[in-house]
N, C-alpha and C positions, 0 to 999 in steps of 0.2 A: 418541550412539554413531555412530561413521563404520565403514561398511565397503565393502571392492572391490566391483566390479560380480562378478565370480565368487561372491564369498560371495553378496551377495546375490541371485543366481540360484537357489544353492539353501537360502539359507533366507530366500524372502520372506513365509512364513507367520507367522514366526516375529518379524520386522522388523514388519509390520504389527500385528503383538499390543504391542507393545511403545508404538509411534505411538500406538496408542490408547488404552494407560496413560498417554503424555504425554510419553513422551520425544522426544527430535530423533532423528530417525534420518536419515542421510547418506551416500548412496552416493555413491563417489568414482571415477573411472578415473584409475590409479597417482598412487593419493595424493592427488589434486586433488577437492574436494566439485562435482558437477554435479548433484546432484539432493537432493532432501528426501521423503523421505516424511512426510504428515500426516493426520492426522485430517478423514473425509467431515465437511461441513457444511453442511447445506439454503442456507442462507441469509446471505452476506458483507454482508451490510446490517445497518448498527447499528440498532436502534430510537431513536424520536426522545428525545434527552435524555440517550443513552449518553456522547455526551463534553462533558455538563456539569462544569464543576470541571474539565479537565484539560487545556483550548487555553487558553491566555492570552489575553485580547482587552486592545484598548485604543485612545482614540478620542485620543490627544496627537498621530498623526499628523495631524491636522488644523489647518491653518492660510489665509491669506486667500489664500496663495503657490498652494498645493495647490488649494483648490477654486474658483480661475481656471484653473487647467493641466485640471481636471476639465470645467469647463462649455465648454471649449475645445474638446477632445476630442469632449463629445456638442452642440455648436453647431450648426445649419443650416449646411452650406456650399451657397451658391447656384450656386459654379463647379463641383460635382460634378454627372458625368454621369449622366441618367436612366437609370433600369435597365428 
């Protein structure tokens, strides 16, 4: 649901009940979405294991090319200034 910033002045009781049945709710200034209301949640940290099965992993980028540019990168440089 989108609505103006006027509406929702005066029904944000009623906006907020709705957010947290689960709908989107969208306040716009003329016509344009600038805001969202959503649902409180203690905690935006998945538990460990939450996005098993759903990142794609894969280890084919690996090659002899790659992990020389790799050990390069973390190599002793002896011309780099002491800190």
């Amino acid at each position: 649901m989108q609505v103006n910033m006027l509406e929702a002045k005066s029904q944000l009781s009623s906006l907020i009940v709705a957010a947290e049945r689960g709908e989107e709710v969208l306040i716009a200034r003329n016509g344009v979405p600038v805001a969202r209301i959503v649902p409180y949640s203690r905690s935006r940290v998945k538990p460990p294991g939450a996005w098993k099965g759903q990142v794609p992993y894969s280890t084919e980028w690996r090659s002899a090319e790659t992990d020389q540019a790799v050990q390069r990168l973390f190599a002793d440089d002896d011309d780099a200034p002491a800190a």
